[in-house]
C-alpha positions as CSV (number, residue, x, y, z in Angstrom):
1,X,-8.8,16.6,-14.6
2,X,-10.0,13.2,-15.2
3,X,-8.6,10.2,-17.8
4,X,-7.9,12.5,-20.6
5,X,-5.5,14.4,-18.3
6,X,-3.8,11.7,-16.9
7,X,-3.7,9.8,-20.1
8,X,-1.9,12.9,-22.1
9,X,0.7,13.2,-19.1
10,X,1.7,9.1,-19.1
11,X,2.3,10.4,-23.0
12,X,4.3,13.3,-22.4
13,X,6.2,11.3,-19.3
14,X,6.8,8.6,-22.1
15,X,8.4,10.6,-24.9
16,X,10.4,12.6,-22.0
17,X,11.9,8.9,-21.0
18,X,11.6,7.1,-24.1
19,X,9.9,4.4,-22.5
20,X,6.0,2.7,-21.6
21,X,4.7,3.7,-18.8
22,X,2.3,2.1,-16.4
23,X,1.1,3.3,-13.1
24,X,0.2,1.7,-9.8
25,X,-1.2,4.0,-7.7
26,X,-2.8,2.8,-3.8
27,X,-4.7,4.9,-1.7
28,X,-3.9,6.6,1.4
29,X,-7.6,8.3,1.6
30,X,-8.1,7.9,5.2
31,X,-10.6,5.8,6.4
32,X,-9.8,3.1,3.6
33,X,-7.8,0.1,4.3
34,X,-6.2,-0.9,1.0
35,X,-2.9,-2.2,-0.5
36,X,-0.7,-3.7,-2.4
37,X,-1.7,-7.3,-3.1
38,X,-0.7,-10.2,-5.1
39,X,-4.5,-9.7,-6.9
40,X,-3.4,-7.0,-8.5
41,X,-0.5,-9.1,-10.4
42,X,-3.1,-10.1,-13.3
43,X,-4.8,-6.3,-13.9
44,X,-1.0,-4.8,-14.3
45,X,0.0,-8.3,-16.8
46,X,-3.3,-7.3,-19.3
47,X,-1.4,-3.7,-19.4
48,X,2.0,-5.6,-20.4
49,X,0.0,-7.4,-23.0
50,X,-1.1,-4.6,-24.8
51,X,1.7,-3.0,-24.3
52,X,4.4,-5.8,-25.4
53,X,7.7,-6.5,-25.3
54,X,9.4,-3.0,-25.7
55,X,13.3,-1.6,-24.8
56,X,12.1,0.0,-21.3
57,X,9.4,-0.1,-19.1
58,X,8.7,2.8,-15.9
59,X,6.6,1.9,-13.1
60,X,5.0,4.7,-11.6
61,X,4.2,4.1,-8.1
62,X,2.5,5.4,-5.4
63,X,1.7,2.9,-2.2
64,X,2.4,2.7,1.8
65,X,3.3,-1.2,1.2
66,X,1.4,-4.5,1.4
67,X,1.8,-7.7,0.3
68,X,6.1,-8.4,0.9
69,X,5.8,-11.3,-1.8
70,X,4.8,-8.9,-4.6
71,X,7.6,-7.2,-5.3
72,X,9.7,-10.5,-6.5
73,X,6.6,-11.1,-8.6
74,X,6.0,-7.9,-10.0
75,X,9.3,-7.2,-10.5
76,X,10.2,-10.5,-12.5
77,X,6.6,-10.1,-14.6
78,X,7.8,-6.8,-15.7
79,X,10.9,-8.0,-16.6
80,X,9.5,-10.8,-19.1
81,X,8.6,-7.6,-21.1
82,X,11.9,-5.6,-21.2
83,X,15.8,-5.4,-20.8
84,X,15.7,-2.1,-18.9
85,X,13.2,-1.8,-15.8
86,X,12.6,1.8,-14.0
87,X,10.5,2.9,-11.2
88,X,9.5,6.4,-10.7
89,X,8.5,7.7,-7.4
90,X,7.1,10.9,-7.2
91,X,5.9,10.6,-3.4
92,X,5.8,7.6,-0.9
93,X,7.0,4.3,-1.9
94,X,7.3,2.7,0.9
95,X,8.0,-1.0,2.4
96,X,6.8,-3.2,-0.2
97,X,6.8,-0.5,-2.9
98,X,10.3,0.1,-2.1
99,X,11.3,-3.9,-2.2
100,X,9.8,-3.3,-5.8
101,X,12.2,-0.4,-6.8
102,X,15.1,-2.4,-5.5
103,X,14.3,-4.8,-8.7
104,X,14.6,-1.4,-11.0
105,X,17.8,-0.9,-13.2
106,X,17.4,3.0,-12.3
107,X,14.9,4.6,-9.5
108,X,13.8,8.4,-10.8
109,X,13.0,10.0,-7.4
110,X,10.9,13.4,-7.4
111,X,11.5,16.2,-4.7
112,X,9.0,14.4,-2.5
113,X,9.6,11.1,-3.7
114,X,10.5,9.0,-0.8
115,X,11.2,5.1,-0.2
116,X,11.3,3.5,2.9
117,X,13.0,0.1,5.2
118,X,11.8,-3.3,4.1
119,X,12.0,-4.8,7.6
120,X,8.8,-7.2,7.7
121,X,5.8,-6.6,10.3
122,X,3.7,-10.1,9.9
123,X,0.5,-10.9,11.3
124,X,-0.4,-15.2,12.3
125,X,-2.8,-17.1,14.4
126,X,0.2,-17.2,17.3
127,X,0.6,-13.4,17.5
128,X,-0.9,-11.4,20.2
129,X,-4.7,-10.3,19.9
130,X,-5.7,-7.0,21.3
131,X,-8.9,-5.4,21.2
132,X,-9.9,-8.5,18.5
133,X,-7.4,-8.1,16.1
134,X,-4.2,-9.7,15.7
135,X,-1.4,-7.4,16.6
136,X,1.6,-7.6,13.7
137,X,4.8,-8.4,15.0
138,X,8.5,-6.8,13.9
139,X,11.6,-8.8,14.2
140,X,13.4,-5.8,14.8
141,X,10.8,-4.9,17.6
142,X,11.9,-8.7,19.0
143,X,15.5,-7.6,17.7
144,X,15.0,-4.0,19.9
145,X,13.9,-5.5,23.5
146,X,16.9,-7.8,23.4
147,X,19.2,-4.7,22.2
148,X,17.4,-2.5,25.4
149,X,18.3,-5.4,28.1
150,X,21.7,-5.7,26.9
151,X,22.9,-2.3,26.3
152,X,20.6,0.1,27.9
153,X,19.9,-2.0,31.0
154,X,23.3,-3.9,31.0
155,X,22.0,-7.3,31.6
156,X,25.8,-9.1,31.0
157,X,24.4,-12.1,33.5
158,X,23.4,-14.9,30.9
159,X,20.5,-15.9,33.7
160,X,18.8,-12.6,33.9
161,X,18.9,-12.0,30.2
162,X,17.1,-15.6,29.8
163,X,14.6,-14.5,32.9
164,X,13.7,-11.2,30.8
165,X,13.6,-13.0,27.7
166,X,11.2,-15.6,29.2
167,X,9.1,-12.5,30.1
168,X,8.4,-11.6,26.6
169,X,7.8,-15.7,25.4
170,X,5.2,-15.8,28.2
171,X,3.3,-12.5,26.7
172,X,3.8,-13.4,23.1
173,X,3.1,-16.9,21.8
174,X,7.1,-18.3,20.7
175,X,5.5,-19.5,17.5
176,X,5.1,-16.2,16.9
177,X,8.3,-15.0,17.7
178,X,9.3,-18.0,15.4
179,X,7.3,-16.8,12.7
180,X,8.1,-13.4,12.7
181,X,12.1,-14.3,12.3
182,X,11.5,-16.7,9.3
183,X,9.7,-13.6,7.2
184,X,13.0,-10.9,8.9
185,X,15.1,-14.0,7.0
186,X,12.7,-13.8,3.9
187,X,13.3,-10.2,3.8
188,X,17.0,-10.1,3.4
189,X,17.0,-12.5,1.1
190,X,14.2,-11.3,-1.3
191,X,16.1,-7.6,-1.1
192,X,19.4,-9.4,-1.9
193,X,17.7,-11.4,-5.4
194,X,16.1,-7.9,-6.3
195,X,19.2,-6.0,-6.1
196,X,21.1,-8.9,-7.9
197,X,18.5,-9.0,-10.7
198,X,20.8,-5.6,-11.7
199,X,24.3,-6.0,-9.5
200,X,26.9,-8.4,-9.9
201,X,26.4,-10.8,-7.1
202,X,30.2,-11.4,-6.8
203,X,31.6,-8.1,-7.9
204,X,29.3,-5.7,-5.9
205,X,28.6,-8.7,-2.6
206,X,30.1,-5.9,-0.5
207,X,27.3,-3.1,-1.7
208,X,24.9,-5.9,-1.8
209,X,25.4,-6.4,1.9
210,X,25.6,-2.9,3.0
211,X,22.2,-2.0,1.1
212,X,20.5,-4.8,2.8
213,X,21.6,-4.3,5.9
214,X,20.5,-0.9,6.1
215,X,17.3,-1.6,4.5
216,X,16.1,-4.1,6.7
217,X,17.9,-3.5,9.9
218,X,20.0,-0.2,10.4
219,X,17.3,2.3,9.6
220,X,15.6,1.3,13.2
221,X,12.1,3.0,12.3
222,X,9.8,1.6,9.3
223,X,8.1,4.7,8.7
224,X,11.8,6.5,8.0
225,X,11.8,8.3,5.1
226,X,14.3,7.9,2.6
227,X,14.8,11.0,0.0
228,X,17.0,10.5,-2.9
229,X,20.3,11.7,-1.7
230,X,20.0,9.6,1.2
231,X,19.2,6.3,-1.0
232,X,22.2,7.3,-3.2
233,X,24.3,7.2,-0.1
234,X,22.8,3.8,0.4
235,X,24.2,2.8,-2.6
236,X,20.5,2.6,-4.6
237,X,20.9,3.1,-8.2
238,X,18.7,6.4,-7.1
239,X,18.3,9.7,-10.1
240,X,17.1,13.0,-9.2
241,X,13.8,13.2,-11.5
242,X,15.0,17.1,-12.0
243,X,17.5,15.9,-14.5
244,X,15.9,14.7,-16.9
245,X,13.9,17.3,-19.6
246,X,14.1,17.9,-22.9
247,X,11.9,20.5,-25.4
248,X,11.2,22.6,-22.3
249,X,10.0,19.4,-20.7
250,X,10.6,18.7,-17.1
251,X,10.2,15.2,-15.3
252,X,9.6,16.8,-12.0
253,X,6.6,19.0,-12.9
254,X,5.3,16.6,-15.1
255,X,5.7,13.3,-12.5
256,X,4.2,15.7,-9.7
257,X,0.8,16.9,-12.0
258,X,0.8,13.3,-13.0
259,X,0.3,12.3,-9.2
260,X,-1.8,15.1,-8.2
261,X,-4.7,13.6,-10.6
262,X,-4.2,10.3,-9.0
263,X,-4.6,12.2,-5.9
264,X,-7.5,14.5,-6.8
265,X,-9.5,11.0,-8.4
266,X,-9.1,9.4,-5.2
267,X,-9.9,12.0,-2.6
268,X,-7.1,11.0,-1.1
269,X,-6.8,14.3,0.8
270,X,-10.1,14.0,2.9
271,X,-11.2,11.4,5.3
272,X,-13.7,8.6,4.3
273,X,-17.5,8.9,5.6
274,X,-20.5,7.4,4.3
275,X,-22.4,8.9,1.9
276,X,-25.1,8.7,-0.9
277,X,-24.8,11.7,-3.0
278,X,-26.2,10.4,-6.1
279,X,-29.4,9.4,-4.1
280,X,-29.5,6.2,-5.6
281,X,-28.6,3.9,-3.3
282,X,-25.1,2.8,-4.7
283,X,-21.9,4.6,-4.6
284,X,-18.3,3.7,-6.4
285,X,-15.0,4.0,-4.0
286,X,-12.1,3.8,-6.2
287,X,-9.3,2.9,-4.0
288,X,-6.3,2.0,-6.6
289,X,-5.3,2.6,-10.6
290,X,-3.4,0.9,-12.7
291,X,-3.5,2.9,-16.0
292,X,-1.2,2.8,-19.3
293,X,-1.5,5.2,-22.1
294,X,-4.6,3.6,-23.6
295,X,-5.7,1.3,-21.2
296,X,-7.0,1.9,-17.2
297,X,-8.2,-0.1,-14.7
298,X,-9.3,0.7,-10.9
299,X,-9.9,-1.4,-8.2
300,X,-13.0,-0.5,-6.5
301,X,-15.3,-0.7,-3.4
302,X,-18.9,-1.1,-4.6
303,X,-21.4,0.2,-1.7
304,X,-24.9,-0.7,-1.6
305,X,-27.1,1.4,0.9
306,X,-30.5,0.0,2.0
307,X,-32.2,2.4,4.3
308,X,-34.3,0.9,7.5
309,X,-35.1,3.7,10.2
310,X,-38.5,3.6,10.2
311,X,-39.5,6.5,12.1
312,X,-37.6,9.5,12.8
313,X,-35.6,10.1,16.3
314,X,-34.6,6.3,15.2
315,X,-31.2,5.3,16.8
316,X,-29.6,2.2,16.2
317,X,-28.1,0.6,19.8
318,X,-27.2,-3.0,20.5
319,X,-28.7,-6.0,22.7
320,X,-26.8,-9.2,23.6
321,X,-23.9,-8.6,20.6
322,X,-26.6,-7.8,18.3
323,X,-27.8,-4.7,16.5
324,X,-30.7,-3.1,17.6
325,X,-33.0,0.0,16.3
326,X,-34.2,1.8,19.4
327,X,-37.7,3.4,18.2
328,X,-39.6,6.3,19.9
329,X,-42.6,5.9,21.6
330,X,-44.8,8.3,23.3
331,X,-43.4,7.0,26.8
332,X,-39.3,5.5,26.2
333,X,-38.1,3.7,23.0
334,X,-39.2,0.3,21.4
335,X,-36.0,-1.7,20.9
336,X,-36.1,-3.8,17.7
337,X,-33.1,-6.6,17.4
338,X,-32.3,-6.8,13.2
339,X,-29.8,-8.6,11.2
340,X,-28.0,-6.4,8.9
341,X,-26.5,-8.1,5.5
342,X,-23.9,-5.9,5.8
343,X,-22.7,-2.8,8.3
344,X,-24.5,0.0,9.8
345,X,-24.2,3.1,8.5
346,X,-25.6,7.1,9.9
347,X,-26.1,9.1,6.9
348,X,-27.7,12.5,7.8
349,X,-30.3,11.6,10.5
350,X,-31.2,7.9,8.4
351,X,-29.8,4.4,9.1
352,X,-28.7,2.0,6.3
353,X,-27.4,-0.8,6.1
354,X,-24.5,-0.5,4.2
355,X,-23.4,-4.0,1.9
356,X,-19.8,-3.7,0.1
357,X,-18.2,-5.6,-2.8
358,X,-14.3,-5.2,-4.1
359,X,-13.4,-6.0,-7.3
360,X,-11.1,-5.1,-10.9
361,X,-12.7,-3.2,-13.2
362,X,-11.5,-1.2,-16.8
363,X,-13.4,1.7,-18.2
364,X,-12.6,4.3,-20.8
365,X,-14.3,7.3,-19.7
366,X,-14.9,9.3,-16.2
367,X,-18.3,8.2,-16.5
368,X,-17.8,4.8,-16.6
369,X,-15.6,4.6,-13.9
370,X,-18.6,5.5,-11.3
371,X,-21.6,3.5,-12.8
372,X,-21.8,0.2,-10.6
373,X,-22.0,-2.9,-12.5
């Protein structure tokens, strides 16, 4: 396990495709709230760089979405280095990971390679706010409550259908409403450049149109999952990775260990809780890679832990919206307001408070990938 591993698989994977390889990998590690994100444009250009301009370039990616507006730019960056452009999916690539695939000349799908709809969810100032945060709208939600009082409750009368509609305006902001349509028109048209980056806009307009369609609007759910047969049927220019090996090589085993180090580096099978193994006060959260056969980066979450319970049987507790360490006495508690530079954090039967940083980073060994800067 570990950089040597993952670095000798991108080689086999490379002389199995006869292609570079780079790989974009995003957490799902519950507990951690990461994504796909226009910041991560300039870490994947150093990797195209040092790699230069070459015949064909894979992207190996692994990502529940993020940032819509990525995959035109990613997709049009990769291209500056190569005539032939591939992604590889050997589990979810979904939303905006599977706007980036629709830039691909060819999408190599493993057995639980999945993509997913493209329909936008967007988040403004107008939207609704619940429980403090700013609830994401869907035009096809929008798009679904005017389908329900139509077809399922039969409103034909033009009057009540406005009534009802007025209903929803009154509970969500119509700037919002506004909002979320312009991105649902965004959509379709970003989806429709992508595919015509490697379709004939003319010649295949009637593919063009049915692969949008279904990708933004007809699948109805955004967390459908679409295998590989059913993106062929789609009309995606979708391979089965199974069919490609050579020398005893397969591209399914080795696309699945490939990702099962990715997943293994990033705990991505257990949830996140504070903790300070090392004892020394800082810990290293790698939340994405982005790693080429001699080069790797990580984007990580840099944790600083400064403990302040000053007695034991210490619980922390709040008074008038601030934090508060409640402090045994011999009769009751003593109730201490503090400012925290950070978050609180319960580690064991001590309270720290818990500071965080985010930021790029390359290193060349395991080692080096865990030391904070």
């Amino acid at each position: 396990m570990g950089i040597e591993n993952r670095r000798r698989l991108i080689s086999e994977i490379e002389d199995l495709r006869g292609s570079r390889l780079i790989t974009y990998i995003v957490t799902t590690k519950p507990g951690i709230s990461t994504q796909i994100d226009t910041i991560d444009l300039r870490e994947i250009y150093d990797h195209l760089l040092k790699i230069g301009n070459v015949e064909k370039i894979d992207l190996f990616i692994y990502s529940l979405g993020g940032t819509s507006t990525v995959a035109w730019a990613l997709t049009n960056l990769i291209r500056e280095f190569t005539e032939k452009f591939a992604v590889i999916v050997p589990s979810f690539a979904f939303s905006c990971a599977t706007s980036i695939a629709l830039g691909a000349d060819e999408i190599v799908m493993g057995k639980m390679g999945t993509l997913g709809p493209v329909d936008p969810s967007v988040a403004n100032p107008f939207n609704p706010v619940i429980s403090g945060k700013i609830t994401p709208i869907s035009v096809e939600d929008i798009g679904g409550y005017e389908a329900l009082l139509r077809d399922k409750a039969k409103l034909t009368n033009e009057d009540n259908f406005t009534n009802m509609f007025n209903r929803l305006c009154i509970k969500v902001n119509p700037l919002a409403l506004g909002n979320a349509y312009r991105h649902y028109i965004k959509a379709r048209d970003d989806a429709n450049k992508l595919l015509e980056l490697h379709m004939d806009p003319e010649g295949d307009k009637v593919l063009l149109e049915k692969i949008v369609d279904t990708l933004v609007e007809k699948l109805y759910f955004h967390g459908h999952h679409i295998p590989q047969s059913e993106a062929k049927k789609i009309g995606l220019k979708a391979q089965k990775a199974s069919d490609y090996q050579t020398d005893g090589q397969n591209l399914e085993e080795l696309i699945w260990k490939l990702y099962v180090e990715y997943e293994n580096e990033l705990d991505m099978l257990y949830k996140y809780e504070d903790d300070l193994k090392s004892g020394e006060g800082k810990r290293i959260i790698p939340t994405k890679m982005i790693e080429s056969k001699d080069t790797s980066s990580s984007y990580v979450i840099e944790q600083k832990y400064l403990k302040i319970s000053p007695k034991p049987g210490t619980f922390l507790t709040r008074v008038n919206d601030m934090h508060a360490l409640a402090i045994p006495m011999q009769q009751g508690y003593h109730i201490i307001p503090i400012k925290l530079q950070g978050s609180p954090a319960i580690i064991g039967n001590d309270i720290y408070d818990k500071s965080e940083s985010s930021y790029w980073r390359k290193f060349e060994t395991d080692k080096e990938l865990y030391e904070p800067c």
